[in-house]
mmCIF file of the C-alpha atoms, coordinates in Angstrom:
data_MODEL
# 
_entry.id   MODEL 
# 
loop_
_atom_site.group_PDB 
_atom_site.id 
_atom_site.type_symbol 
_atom_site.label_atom_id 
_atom_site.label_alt_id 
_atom_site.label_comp_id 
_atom_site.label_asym_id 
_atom_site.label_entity_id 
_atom_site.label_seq_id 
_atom_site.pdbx_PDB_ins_code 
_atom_site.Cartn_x 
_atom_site.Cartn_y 
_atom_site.Cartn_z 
_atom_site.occupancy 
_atom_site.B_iso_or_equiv 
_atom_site.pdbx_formal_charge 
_atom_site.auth_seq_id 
_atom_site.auth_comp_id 
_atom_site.auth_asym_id 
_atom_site.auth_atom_id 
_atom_site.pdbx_PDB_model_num 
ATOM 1  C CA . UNK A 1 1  ? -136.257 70.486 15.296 1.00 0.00 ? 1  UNK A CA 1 
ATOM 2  C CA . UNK A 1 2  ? -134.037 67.892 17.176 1.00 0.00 ? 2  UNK A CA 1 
ATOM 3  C CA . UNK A 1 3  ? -134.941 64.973 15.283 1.00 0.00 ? 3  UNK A CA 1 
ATOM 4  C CA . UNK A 1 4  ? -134.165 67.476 11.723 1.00 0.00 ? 4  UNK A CA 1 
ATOM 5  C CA . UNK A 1 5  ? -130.822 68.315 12.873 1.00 0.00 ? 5  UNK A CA 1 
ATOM 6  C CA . UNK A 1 6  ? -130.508 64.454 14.126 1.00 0.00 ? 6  UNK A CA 1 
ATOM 7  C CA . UNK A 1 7  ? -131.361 63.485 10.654 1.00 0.00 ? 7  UNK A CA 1 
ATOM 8  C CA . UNK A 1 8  ? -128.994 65.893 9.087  1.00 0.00 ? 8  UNK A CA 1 
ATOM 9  C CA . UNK A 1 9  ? -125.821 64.079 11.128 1.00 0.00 ? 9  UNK A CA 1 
ATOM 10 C CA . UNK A 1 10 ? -127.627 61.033 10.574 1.00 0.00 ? 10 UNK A CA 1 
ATOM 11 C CA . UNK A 1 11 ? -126.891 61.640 6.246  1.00 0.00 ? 11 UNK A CA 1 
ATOM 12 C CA . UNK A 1 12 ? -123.554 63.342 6.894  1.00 0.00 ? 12 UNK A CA 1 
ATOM 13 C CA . UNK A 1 13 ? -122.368 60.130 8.211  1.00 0.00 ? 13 UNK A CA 1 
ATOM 14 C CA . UNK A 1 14 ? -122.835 58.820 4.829  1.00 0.00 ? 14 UNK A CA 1 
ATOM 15 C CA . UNK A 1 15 ? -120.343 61.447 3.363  1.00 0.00 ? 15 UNK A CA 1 
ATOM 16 C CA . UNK A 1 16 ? -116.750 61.494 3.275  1.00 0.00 ? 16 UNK A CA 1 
ATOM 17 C CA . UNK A 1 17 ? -114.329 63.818 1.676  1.00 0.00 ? 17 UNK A CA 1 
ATOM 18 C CA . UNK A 1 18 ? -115.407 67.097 3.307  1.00 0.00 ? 18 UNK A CA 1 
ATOM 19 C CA . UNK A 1 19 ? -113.284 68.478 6.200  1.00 0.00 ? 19 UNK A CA 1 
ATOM 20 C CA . UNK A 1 20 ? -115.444 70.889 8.605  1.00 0.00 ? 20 UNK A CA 1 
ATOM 21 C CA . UNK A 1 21 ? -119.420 70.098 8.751  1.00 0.00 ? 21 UNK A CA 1 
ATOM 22 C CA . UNK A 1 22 ? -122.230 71.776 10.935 1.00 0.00 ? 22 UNK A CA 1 
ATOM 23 C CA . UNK A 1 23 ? -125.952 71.656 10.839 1.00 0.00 ? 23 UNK A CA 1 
ATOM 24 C CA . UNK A 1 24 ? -127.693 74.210 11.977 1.00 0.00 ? 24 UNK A CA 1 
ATOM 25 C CA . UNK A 1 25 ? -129.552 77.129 11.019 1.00 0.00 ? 25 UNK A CA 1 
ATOM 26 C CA . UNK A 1 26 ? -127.177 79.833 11.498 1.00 0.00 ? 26 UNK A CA 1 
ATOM 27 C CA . UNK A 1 27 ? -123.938 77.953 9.889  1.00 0.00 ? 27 UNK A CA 1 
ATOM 28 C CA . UNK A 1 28 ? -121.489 79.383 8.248  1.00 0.00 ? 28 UNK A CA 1 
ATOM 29 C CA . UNK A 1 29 ? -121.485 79.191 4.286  1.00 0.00 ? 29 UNK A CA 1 
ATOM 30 C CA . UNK A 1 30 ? -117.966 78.835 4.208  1.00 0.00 ? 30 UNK A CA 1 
ATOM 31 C CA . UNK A 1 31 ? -115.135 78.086 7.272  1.00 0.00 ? 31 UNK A CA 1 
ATOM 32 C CA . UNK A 1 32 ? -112.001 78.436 7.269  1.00 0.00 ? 32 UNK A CA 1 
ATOM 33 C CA . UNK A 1 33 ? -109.599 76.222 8.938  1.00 0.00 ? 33 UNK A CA 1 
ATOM 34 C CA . UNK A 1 34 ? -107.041 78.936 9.141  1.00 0.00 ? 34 UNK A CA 1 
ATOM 35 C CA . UNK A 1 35 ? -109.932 81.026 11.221 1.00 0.00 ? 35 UNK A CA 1 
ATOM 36 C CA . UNK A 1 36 ? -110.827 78.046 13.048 1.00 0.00 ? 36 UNK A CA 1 
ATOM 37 C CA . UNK A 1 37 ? -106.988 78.064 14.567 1.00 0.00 ? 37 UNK A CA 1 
ATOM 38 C CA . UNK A 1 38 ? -106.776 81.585 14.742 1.00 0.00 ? 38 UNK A CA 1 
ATOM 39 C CA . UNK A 1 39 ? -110.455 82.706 16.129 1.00 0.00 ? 39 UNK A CA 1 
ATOM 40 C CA . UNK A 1 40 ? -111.462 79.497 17.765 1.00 0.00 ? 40 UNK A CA 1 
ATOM 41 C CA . UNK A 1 41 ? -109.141 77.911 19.388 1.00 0.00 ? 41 UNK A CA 1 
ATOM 42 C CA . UNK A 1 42 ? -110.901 78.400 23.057 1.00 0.00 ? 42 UNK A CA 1 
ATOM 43 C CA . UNK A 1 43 ? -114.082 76.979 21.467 1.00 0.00 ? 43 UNK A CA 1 
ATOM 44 C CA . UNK A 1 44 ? -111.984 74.008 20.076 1.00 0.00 ? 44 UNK A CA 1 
ATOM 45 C CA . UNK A 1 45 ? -110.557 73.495 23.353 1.00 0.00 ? 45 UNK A CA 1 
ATOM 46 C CA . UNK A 1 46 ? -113.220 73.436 25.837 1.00 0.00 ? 46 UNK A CA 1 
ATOM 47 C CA . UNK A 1 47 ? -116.028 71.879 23.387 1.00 0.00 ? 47 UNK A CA 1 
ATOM 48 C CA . UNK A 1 48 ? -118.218 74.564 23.128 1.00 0.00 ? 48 UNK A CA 1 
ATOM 49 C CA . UNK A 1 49 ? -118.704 74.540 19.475 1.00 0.00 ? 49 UNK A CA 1 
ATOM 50 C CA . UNK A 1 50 ? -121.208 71.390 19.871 1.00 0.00 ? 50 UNK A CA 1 
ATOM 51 C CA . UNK A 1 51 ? -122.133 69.814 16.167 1.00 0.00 ? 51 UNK A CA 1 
ATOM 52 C CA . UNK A 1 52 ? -118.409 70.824 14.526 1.00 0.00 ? 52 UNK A CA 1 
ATOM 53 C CA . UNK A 1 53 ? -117.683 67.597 12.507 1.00 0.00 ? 53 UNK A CA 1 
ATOM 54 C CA . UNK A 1 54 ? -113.790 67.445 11.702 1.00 0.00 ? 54 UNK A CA 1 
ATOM 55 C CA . UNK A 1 55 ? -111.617 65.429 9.531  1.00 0.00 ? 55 UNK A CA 1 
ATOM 56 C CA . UNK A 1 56 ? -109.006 64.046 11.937 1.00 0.00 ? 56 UNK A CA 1 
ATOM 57 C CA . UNK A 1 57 ? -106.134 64.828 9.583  1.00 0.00 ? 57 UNK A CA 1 
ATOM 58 C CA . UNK A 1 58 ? -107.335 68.703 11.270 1.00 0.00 ? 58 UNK A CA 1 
ATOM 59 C CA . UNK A 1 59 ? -106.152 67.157 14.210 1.00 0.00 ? 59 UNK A CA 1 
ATOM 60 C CA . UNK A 1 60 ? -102.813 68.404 13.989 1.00 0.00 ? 60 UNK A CA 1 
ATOM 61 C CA . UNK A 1 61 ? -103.306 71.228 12.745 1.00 0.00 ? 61 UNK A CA 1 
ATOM 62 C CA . UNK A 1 62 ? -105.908 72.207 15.308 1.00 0.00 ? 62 UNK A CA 1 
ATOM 63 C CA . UNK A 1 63 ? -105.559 71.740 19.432 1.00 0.00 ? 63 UNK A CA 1 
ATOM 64 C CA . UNK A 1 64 ? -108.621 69.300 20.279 1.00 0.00 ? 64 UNK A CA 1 
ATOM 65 C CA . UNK A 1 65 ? -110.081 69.169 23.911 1.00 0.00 ? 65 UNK A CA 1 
ATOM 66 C CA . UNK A 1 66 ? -111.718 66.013 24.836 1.00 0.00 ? 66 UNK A CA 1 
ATOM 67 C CA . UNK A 1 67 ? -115.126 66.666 24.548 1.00 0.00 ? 67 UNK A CA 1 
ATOM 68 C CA . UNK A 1 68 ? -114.165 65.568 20.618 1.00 0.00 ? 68 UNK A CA 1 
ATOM 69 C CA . UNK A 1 69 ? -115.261 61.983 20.155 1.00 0.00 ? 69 UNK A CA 1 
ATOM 70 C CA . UNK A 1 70 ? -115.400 59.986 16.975 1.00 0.00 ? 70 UNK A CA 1 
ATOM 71 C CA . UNK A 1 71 ? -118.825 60.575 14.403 1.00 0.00 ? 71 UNK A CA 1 
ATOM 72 C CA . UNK A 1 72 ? -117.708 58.571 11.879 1.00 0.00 ? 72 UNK A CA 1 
ATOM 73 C CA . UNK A 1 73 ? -114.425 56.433 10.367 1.00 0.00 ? 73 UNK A CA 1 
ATOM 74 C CA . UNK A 1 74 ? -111.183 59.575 10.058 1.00 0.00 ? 74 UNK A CA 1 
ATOM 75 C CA . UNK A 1 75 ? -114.035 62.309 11.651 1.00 0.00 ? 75 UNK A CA 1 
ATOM 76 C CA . UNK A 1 76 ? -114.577 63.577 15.320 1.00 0.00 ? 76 UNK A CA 1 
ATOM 77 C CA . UNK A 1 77 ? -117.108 65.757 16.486 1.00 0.00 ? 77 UNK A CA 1 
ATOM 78 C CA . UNK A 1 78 ? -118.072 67.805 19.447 1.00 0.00 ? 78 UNK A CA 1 
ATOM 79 C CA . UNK A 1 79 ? -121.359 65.805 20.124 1.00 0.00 ? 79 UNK A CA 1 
ATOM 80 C CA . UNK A 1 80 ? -124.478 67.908 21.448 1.00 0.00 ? 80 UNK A CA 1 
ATOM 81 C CA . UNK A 1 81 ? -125.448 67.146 25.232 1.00 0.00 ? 81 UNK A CA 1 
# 
């Protein structure tokens, strides 16, 4: 299962133009950055919500803690440990 969701950022990395990504089984079909603020903003801070890919222009929008590190040119991401 690792190496499947490693291989799913793996691809993503290829992408551009989206602005929230997770793998997973569970993921949401849909996310809302307006929820993400509103609902999530402990998760966002403290790095709990490991896989979230972002497109930095969220950045302002959203407060970032510093588990967020770059995944790919203009995205960060809360890596998985």
């Amino acid at each position: 299962m690792e190496e499947l969701g490693q291989g799913l950022y793996d691809l993503l990395r290829h992408f551009d133009g989206y602005l929230v990504a997770m793998v997973g089984w569970e993921v949401q079909y849909h996310i809302d950055i307006d929820d993400l603020a509103a609902e999530w903003s402990k998760e966002l801070l403290d790095g709990s919500l490991t896989g979230l890919v972002l497109d930095d222009h969220l950045r302002d929008r959203l407060t970032l803690g510093p588990a967020w590190v770059p995944f790919q040119p203009s995205y960060s991401w809360i890596p998985y440990p």
